[in-house]
C-alpha positions as CSV (number, residue, x, y, z in Angstrom):
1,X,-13.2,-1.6,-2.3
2,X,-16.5,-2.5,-4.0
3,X,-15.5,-2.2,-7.6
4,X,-17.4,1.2,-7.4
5,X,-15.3,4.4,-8.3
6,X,-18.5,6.9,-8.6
7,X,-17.2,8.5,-5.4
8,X,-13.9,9.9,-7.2
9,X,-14.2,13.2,-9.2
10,X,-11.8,14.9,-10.9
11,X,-12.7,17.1,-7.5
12,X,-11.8,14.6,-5.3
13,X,-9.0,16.1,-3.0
14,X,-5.6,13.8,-2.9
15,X,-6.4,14.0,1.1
16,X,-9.5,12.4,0.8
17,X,-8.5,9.4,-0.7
18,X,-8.4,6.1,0.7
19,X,-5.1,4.9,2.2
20,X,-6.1,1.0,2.3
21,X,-7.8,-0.4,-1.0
22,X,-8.1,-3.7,-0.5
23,X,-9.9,-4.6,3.2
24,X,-11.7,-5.9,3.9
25,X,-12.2,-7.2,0.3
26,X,-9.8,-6.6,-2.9
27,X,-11.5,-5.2,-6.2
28,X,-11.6,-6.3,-9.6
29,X,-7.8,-6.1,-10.8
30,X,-9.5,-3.6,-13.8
31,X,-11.4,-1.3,-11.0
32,X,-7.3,-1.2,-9.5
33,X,-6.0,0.0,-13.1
34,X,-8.8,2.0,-13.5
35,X,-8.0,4.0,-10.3
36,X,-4.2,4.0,-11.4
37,X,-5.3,5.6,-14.2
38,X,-7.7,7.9,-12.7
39,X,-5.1,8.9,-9.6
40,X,-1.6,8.1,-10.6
41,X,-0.9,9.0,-6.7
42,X,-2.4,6.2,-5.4
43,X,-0.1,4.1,-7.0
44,X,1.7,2.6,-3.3
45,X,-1.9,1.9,-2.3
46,X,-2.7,-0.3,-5.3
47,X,0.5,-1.6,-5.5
48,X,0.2,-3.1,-1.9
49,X,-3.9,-3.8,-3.3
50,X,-1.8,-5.9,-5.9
51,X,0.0,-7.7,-3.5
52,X,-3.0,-8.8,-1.2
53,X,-4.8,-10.0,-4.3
54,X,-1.7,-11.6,-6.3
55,X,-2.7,-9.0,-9.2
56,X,1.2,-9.7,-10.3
57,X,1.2,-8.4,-13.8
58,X,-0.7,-5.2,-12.8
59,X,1.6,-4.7,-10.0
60,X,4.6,-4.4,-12.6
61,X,2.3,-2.4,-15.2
62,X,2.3,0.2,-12.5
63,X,6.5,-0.2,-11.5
64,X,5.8,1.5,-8.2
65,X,8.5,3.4,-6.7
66,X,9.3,1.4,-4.1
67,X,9.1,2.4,-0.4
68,X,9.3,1.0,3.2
69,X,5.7,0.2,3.2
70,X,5.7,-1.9,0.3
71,X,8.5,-3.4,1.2
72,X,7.5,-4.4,4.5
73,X,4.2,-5.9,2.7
74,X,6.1,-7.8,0.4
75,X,8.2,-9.6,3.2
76,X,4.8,-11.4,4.0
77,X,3.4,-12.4,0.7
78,X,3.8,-15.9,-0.7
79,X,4.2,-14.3,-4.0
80,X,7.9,-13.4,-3.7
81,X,8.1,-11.9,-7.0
82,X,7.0,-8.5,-5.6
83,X,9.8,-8.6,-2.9
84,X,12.3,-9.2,-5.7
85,X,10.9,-6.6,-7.4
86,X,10.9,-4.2,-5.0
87,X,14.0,-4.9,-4.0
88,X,15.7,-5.0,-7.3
89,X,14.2,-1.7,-8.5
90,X,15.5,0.1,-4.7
91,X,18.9,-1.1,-6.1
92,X,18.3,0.6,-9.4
93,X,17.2,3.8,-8.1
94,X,20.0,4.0,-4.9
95,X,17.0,3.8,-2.5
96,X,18.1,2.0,1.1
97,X,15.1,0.7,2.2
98,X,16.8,-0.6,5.2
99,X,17.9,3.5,6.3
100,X,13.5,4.4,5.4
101,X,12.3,1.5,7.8
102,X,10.9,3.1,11.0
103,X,9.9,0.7,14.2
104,X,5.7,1.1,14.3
105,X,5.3,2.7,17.5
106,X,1.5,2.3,19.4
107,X,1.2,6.3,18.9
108,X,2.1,7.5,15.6
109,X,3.7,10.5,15.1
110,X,1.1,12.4,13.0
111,X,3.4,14.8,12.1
112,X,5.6,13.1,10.0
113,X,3.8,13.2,6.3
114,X,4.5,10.1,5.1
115,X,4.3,7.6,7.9
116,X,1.1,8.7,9.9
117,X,-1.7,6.9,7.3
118,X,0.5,3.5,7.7
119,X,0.6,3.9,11.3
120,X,-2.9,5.0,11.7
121,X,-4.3,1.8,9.5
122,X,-1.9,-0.3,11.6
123,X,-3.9,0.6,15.0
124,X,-7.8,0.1,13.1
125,X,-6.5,-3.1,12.2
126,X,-5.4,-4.5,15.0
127,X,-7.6,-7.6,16.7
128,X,-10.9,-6.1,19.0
129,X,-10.5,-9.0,21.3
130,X,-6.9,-8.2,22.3
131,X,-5.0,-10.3,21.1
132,X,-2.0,-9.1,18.7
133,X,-2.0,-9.3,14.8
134,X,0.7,-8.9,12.5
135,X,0.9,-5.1,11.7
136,X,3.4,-3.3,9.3
């Protein structure tokens, strides 16, 4: 993100939009509300955007639903407010984010709707020089 949201229209198909907001850089935390604002649907992307960028009190502005992935991201931040949050609210809503978590496989199954961005964005970002990295 480049604090730039000229390239979303009201147009702007929920397929094209970006999975992973904040590498290699994070955005402003108002560019992040403005695009919560914009696309309530992106809401798990900025949440985890929130995360990387310890943008705490926008995080719980948005009270994302929570979900494997986010919970997965919050077991590595420092912060661990958001894993406390996250985990609290699964309680709330009767989500088991232990029966959602999948093992990330080296060939995501593209066919499943809501895994195959993670999975993709977990391959890009892997090391070029072979070594491994900490994926989700």
């Amino acid at each position: 993100m480049n604090n730039d949201l000229t390239w979303l229209h009201d147009t702007t198909l929920d397929c094209h939009l970006p999975v992973l907001v904040w590498h290699p850089q994070h955005a402003e935390k108002e560019t992040y509300a403005e695009l919560a604002r914009r696309r309530p649907s992106m809401k798990p992307q900025i949440a985890r955007a929130c995360m990387h960028a310890d943008y705490q009190v926008l995080f719980d502005e948005l009270n994302p639903t929570p979900d494997v992935w986010l919970w997965l991201e919050a077991e590595r931040c420092e912060n661990t407010c958001y894993l406390g949050r996250i985990e609290h609210a699964a309680s709330e809503l009767g989500i088991d984010l232990d029966a959602l978590c999948v093992t990330p496989t080296p060939h995501p199954d593209v066919t499943e709707k809501e895994c195959w961005p993670m999975r993709i964005l977990q391959q890009e970002m892997r090391p070029q020089d072979g070594s491994q990295s900490h994926t989700l």
